[in-house]
N, C-alpha and C positions, 0 to 999 in steps of 0.2 A: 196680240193677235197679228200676223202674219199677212199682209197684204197679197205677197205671192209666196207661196211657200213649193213651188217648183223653182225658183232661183235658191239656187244653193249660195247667198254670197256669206262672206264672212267680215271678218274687220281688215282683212289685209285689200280685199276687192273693193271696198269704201274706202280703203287710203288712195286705191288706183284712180279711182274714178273723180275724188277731188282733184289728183295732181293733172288727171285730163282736162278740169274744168280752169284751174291753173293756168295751164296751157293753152287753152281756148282764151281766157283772159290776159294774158300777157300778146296773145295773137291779136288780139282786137285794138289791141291801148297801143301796143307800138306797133304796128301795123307789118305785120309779119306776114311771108308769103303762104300760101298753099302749103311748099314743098318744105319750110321750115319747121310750123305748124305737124306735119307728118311723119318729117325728122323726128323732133323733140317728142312729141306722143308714140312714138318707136321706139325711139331712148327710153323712155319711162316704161314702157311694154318690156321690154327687154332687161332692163334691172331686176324687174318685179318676178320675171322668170328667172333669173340667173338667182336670187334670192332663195326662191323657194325652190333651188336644186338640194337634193340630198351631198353630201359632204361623200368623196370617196376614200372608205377606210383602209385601203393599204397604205404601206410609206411610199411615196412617193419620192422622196432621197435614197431607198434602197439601194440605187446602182451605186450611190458614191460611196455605199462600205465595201464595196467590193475589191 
């Protein structure tokens, strides 16, 4: 049964949202700034989009048979 079943999450947004709590915990214990904290939870934002890019299928060395 489905507590919220308008969130559409899946397993890859449950991997995200641990590495944010990670990140929240590594902020606390070593006492990391605001703007570090933002950094690194950006970093990890930013992987997890670059991840779930589709692959571009032309060749991309193309020019050097030329």
């Amino acid at each position: 049964m489905m507590m919220y079943p308008y969130l559409k999450l899946g397993p890859r947004d449950g991997v995200m949202l641990i590495s944010v709590f990670i990140m929240l915990v590594l902020t606390l214990v070593f006492k990391w700034s605001v703007w570090e904290f933002a950094f690194s939870v950006g970093a990890v934002i930013i992987a997890f989009l670059a991840g779930s890019m589709k692959p571009n299928k032309k060749n991309v060395l193309a020019f050097l048979k030329k």
